[in-house]
C-alpha positions as CSV (number, residue, x, y, z in Angstrom):
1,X,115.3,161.0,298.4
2,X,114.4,163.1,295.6
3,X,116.6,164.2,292.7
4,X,120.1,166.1,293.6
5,X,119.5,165.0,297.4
6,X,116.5,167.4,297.7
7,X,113.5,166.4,300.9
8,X,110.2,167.3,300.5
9,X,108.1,167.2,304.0
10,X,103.9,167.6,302.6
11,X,101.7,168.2,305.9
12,X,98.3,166.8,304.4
13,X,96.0,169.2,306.9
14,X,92.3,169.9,307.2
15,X,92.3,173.5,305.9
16,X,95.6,173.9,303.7
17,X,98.0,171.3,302.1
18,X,101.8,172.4,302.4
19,X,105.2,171.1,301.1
20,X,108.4,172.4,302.3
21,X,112.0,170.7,300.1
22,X,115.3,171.3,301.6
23,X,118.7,170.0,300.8
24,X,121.5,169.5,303.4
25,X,123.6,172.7,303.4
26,X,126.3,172.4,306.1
27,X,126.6,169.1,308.5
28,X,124.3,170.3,311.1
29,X,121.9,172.6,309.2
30,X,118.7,172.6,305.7
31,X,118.9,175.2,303.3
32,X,114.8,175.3,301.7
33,X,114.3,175.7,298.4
34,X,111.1,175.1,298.0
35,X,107.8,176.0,299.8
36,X,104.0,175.6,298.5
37,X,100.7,175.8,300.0
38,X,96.9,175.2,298.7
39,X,93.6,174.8,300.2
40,X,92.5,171.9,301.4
41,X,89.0,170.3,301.3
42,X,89.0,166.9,301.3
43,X,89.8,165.9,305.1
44,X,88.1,166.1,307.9
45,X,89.6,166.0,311.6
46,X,92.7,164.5,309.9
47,X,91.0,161.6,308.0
48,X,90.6,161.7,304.0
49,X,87.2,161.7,303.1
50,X,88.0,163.1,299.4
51,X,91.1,161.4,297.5
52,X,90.5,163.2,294.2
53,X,90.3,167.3,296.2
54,X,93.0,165.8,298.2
55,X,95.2,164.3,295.8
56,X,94.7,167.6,293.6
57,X,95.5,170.1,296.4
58,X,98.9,167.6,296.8
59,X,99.4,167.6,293.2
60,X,99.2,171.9,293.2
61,X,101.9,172.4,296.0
62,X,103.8,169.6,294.0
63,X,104.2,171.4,291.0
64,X,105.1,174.9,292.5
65,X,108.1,172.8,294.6
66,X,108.9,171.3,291.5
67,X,109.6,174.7,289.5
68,X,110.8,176.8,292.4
69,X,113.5,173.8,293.7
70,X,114.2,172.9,290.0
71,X,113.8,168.9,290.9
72,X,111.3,166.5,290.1
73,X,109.4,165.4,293.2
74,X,109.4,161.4,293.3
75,X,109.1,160.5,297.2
76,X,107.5,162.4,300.0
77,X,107.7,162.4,304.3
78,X,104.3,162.7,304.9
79,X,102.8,163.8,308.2
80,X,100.1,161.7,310.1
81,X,97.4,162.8,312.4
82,X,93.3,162.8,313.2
83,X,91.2,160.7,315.7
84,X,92.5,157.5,314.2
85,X,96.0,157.9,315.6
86,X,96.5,155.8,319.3
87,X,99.4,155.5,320.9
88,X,100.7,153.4,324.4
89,X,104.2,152.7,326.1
90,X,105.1,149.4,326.2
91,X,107.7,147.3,327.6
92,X,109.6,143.8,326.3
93,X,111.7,141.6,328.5
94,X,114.1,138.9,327.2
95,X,116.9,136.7,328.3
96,X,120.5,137.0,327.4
97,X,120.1,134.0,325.5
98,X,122.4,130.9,326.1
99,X,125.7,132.7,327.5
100,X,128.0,129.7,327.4
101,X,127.5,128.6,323.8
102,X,128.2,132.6,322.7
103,X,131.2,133.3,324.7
104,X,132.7,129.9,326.0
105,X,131.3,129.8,329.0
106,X,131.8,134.0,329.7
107,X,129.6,136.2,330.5
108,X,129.0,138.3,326.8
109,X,128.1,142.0,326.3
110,X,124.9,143.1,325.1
111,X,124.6,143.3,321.3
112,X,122.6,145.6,319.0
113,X,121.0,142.0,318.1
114,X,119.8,141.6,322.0
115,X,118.1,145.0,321.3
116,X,116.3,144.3,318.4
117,X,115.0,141.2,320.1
118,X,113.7,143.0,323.4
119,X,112.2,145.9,321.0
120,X,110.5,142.9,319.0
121,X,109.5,142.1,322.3
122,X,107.8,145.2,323.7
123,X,105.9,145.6,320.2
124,X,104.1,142.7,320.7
125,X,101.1,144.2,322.0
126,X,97.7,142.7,321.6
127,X,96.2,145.3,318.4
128,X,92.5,145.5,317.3
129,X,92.2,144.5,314.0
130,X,92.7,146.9,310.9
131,X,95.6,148.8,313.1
132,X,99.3,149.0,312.3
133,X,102.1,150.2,314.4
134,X,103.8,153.6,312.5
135,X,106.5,154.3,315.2
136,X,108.7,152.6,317.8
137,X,110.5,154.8,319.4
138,X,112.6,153.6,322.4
139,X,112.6,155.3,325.3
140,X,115.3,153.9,328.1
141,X,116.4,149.9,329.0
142,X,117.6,148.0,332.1
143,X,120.1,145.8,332.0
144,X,119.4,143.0,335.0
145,X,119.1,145.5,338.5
146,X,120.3,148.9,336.5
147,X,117.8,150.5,335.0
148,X,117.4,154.2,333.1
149,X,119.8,153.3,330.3
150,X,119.8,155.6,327.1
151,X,121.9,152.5,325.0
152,X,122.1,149.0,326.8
153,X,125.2,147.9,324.2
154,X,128.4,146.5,325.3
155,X,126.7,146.1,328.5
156,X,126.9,142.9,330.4
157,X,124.1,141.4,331.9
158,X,121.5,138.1,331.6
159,X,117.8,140.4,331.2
160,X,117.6,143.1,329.1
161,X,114.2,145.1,329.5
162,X,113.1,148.0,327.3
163,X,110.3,150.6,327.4
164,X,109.2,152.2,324.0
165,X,106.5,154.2,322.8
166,X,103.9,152.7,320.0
167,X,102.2,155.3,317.8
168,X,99.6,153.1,316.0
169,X,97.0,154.5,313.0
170,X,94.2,152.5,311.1
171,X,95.4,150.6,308.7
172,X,92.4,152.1,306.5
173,X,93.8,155.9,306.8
174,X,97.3,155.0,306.4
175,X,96.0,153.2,302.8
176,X,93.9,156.2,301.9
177,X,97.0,158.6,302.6
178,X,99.3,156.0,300.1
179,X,96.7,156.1,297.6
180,X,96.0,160.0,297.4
181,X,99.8,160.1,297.3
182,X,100.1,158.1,294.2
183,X,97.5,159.6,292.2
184,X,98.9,162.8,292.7
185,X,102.2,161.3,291.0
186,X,104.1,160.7,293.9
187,X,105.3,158.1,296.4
188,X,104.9,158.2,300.3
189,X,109.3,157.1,301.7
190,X,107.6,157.5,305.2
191,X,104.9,158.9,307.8
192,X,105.8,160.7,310.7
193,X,103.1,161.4,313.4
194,X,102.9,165.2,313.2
195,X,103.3,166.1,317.0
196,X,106.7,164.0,316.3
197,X,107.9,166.2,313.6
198,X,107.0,169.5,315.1
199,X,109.3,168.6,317.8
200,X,112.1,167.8,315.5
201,X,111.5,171.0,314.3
202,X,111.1,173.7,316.8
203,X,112.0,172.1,320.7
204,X,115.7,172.6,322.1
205,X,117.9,170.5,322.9
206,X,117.6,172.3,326.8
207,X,113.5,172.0,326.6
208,X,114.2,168.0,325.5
209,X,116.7,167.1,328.6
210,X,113.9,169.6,330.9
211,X,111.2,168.1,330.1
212,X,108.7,170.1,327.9
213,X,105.1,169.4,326.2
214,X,104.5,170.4,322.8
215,X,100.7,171.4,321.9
216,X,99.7,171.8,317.9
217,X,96.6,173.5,317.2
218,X,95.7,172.8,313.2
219,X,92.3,173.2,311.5
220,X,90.9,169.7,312.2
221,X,93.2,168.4,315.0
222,X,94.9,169.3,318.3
223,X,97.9,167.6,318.6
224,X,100.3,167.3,321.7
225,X,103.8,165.5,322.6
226,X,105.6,165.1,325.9
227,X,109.7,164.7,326.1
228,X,111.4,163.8,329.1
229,X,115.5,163.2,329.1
230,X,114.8,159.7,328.1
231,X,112.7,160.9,324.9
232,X,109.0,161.1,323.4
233,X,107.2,160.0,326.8
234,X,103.2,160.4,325.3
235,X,101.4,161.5,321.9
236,X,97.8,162.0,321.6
237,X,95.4,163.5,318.6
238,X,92.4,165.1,319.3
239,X,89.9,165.6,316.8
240,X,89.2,168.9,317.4
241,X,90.9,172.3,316.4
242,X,90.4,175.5,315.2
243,X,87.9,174.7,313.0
244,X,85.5,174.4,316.1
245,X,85.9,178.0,316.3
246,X,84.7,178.8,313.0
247,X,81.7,176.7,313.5
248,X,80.7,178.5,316.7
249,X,81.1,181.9,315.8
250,X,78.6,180.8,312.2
251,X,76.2,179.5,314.8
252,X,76.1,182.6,317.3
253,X,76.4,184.5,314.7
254,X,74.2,183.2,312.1
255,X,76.0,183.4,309.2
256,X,78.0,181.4,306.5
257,X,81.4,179.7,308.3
258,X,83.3,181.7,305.4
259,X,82.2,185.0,306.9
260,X,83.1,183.3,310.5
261,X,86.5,182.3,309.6
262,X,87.4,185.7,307.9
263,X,86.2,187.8,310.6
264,X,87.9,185.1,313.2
265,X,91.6,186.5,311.3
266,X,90.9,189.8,311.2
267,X,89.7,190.8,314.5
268,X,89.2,187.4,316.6
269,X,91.3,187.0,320.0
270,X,91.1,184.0,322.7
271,X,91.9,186.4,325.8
272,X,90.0,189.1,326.2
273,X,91.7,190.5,328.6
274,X,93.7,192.1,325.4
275,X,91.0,192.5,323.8
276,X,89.5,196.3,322.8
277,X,85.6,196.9,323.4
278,X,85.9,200.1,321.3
279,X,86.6,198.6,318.4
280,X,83.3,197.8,316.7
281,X,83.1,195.6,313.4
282,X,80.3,195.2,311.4
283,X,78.7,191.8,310.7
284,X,77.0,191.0,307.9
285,X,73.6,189.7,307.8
286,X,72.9,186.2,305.8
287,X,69.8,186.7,303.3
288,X,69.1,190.1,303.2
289,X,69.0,189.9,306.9
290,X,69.8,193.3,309.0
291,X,73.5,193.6,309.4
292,X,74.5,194.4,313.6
293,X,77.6,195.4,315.2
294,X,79.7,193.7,317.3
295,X,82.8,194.8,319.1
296,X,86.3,192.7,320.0
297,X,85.3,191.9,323.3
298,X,82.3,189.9,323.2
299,X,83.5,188.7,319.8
300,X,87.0,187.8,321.3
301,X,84.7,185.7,324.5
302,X,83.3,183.3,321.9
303,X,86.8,182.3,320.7
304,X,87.9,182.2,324.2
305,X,85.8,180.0,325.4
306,X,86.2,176.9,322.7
307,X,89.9,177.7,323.1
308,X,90.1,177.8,326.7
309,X,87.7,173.8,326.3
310,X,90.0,173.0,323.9
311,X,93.0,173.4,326.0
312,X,91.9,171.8,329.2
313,X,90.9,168.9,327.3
314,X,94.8,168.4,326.2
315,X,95.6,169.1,329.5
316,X,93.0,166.7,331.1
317,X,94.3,163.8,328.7
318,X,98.2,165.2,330.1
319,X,97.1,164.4,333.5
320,X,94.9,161.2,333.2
321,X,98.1,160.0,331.5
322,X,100.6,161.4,334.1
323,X,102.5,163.5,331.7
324,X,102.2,167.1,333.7
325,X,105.2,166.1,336.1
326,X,107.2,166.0,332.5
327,X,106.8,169.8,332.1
328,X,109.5,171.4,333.5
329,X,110.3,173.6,330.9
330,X,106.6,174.8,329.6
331,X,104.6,174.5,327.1
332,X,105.7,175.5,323.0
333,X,102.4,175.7,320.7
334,X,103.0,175.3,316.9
335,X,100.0,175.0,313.9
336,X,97.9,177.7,312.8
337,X,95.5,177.3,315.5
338,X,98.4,178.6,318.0
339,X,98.4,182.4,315.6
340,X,95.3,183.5,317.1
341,X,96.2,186.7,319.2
342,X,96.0,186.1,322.9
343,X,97.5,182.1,322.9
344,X,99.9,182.1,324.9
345,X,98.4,184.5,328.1
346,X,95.7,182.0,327.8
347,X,97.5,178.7,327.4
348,X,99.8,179.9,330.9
349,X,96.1,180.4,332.5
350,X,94.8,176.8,331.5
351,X,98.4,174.9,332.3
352,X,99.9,177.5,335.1
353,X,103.9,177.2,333.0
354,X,105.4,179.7,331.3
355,X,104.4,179.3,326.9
356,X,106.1,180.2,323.9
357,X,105.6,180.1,320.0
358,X,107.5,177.2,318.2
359,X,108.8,178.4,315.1
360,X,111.3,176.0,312.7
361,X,115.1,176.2,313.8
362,X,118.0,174.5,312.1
363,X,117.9,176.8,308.8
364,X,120.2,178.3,307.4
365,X,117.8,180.7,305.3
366,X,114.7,180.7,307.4
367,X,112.9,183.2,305.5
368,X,109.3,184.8,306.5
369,X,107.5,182.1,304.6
370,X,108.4,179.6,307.3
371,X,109.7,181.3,310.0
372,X,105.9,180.7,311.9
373,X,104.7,178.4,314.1
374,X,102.0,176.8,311.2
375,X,105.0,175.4,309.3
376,X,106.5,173.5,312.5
377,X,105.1,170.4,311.0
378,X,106.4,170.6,307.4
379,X,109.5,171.4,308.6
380,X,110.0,168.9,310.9
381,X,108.9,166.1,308.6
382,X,112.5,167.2,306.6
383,X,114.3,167.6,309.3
384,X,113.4,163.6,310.4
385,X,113.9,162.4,306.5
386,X,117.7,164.3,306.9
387,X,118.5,162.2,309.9
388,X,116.8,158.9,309.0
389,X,116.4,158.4,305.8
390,X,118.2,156.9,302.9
391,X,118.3,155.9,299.2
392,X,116.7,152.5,300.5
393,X,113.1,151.7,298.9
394,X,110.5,153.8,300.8
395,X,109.5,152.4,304.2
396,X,105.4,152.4,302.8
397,X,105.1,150.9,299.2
398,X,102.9,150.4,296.4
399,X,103.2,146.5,298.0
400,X,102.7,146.8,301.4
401,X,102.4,149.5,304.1
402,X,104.3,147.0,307.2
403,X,107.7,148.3,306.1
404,X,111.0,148.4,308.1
405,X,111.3,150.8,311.0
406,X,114.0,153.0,311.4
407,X,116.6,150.7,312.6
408,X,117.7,151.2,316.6
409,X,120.7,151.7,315.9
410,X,119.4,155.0,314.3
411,X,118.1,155.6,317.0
412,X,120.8,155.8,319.4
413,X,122.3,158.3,317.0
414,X,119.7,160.8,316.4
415,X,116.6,160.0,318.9
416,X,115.2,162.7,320.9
C-alpha cells in the first residue's frame, strides 16, 4: 500500500499507459483520487520491447497521480497480458492424512491446512521452462463422493479433490515488467491478469452466479474471461486488437497508420448496418499523392471485417475450450477496442447473446474520466489490491518474482 492507504492500479497497454489511485471510502465502496494517462510506445501485443519509452510513459502517469492524490507512489498492482500469458484448469487429489494419530482414532474435519495441501497439489503441473505460475485461483472441491463444494473446511471426509485455474506468463516478461517498474521509481506489490481485473471491476454479482464471458479489446491484445457460479472457469490473450485495424485501413488506404487511426475515431464503425453512405470524408493522399473520397460505409466494411475475425476467433477459442455453455447471461466488452461505434450489434451477430458495455462500478465518485469501458482494467486492478492486499512485502520483489499467492483462505472470502 501506498502512503495514507492510497492504491494505485497502472494498466501497462500497447497504445496508452494509465494509473488510476483510490482509497477505501466506505466498507463496500473506492473513492479515486487520482487518474493519469500517457502514450505508450514501447510494447507490442502486450510484451515490452522498450524499457526506457516504457518506463518513461509509467514514470509521466506517476507523477500526475502523485500531485493530484497528494501521496507518494511507492508500490503498484500492475496488470498482465499479451501472447505470453497461458492458462489451464487443473486438479490435485490428496489423502486425509493419518486420521487416528490427528483425532484419536476419529474421523477429523477438513482443515484450511488440508486445502493448502490439495491446492499444492493441483499446481503441480508439468511447466516448460522459463514459465511461472501468476494465479491460482480455486474453483470448487469434493470431499470423498460429494463434489461441487465452494469451501471443503470443517468437512469430514478421507479425499479431498480440488479443481483450480493456473494463469501462467514467461518468466522473461514478468522480469521485464519488474524492471521497467523499478526504473521508473516504483515497485510492482502484485500482477493481476487483466481479463481478471476487468471482472472485478465491471461484472455483477447476478452475471457471476449466471454465468457470463467477459471480452477486452485493447490496442495490442484481445482479452477474454469466463465465470460460472463456481468462479473464473477460462482466460485466454490473444495477440491481436485494435491495432489490427489501424494497420488495415493504412494498407487499403495507403497512407501513414497516424492518418488511419485518426480517421478510424472520427468516422470508423464495425457494423455497417448503422453506418451512413452520405457522409463522405476526405482522405488524404501520402506524398503529394491525389487526395479521394471515401464515405462511412465502405470505410465502416474495412473495420467490420477485422472486427467481425477478431471476434469469432475469441469465440472459436470459447468453444474449442467448452466455455459457450457458461454464457448464460451474455457477453460485457471493456478496453478501448470495445468504443468503436457498432460493438455491440456486431458482437450479438458473431456470439447470438444479448452484449453490453462494462464500465467500473463500486465508486463512490465515478466521474467521466473513468466512467468507460477502457478504464475497466485500471480499475479493477484497485479494486483486487482492496480486497487482497496488505502492508506485507510485495508479492514480486527486487529478489525474486516466485512470491506467496494470495492465501486460500482469502479466497473463500473475496473470490469470484
Amino acid at each position: 500500500m501506498n502512503s495514507r492507504g492510497v492504491y494505485i492500479g497502472l494498466d501497462i497497454g500497447t497504445s496508452k499507459v494509465c494509473a488510476i489511485a483510490a482509497e477505501q471510502d466506505h466498507e463496500d465502496t473506492l473513492k479515486i483520487v487520482g487518474v493519469s494517462s500517457s502514450p505508450s510506445t514501447g510494447l507490442r501485443r502486450g510484451t515490452i520491447v522498450d524499457i526506457e519509452a516504457t518506463s518513461n510513459a509509467i514514470r509521466t502517469v506517476l507523477d500526475e497521480i502523485e500531485v493530484s492524490a497528494g501521496i507518494k507512489a511507492q508500490h503498484v498492482t500492475v496488470g498482465i497480458a499479451g501472447e505470453h500469458i497461458y492458462s489451464l484448469n487443473a486438479t490435485g487429489v490428496i489423502g486425509i492424512a493419518d486420521l487416528s494419530k490427528r483425532s484419536g482414532g476419529k474421523e477429523l474435519e477438513i482443515t484450511e491446512d488440508d486445502v493448502d495441501r490439495v491446492i499444492e497439489s493441483a499446481k503441480a503441473v508439468g511447466l516448460p521452462n522459463g514459465r511461472q505460475i501468476i494465479h491460482v485461483i480455486p474453483q470448487q472441491f469434493a470431499v470423498d463422493d460429494e463434489a461441487g463444494l465452494r469451501n471443503p473446511i470443517g468437512m469430514n471426509g478421507r479425499r479431498l479433490e480440488a479443481q483450480v485455474h493456473l494463469v501462467t506468463s514467461a518468466t522473461t516478461s514478468t522480469k521485464n515488467i519488474i524492471s521497467t517498474v523499478r526504473h521508473a521509481g516504483c515497485q510492482v506489490k502484485d500482477f493481476v491478469l487483466e481479463p481478471i481485473a476487468s471482472a472485478q471491476s465491471v461484472l455483477t454479482e447476478d452475471e457471476k452466479q449466471v454465468g457470463v464471458g467477459l471480452i477486452d479489446i485493447g490496442a495490442g491484445t484481445t482479452d477474454a474471461i469466463v465465470l460460472s457460479k463456481f468462479g473464473v472457469e477460462h482466460t485466454v490473450s490473444l495477440p491481436f486488437g485494435g491495432n489490427q485495424v489501424t494497420t488495415d485501413i493504412a494498407g487499403i488506404l495507403r497512407i501513414t497508420e497516424e492518418q488511419a487511426d485518426e480517421l478510424k475515431l472520427k468516422y470508423g464503425h464495425c457494423y455497417t448496418e448503422i453506418a451512413a453512405a452520405d457522409k463522405v470524408f476526405d482522405v488524404k493522399g501520402v506524398g503529394g499523392r491525389q487526395d479521394r473520397n471515401l464515405n462511412e460505409v465502405e470505410f465502416s466494411m474495412y473495420i467490420e471485417a477485422r472486427m467481425d475475425e477478431t471476434l469469432k476467433m475469441v469465440k472459436s477459442n470459447l468453444k474449442e475450450s467448452g466455455m459457450l455453455k457458461h454464457l448464460n447471461s451474455g457477453i460485457v466488452l471493456t478496453g478501448g477496442g470495445s468504443k468503436i461505434p457498432g460493438i455491440i450489434p456486431l458482437t450479438e451477430r458473431v456470439f447470438g447473446l444479448p452484449v453490453r458495455l462494462g464500465s467500473p462500478i463500486g465508486f463512490n465518485d465515478t466521474t467521466e474520466m473513468i466512467d468507460g469501458p477502457e478504464y475497466a482494467t485500471a480499475t479493477g486492478l484497485i479494486a483486487h489490491a482492496a480486497k487482497y492486499q496488505s502492508d506485507d512485502a510485495n508479492r514480486f520483489d527486487q529478489s525474486s518474482i516466485s512470491g506467496a499467492f494470495n492465501s486460500i483462505k482469502e479466497f473463500f472470502k473475496n473470490n469470484f
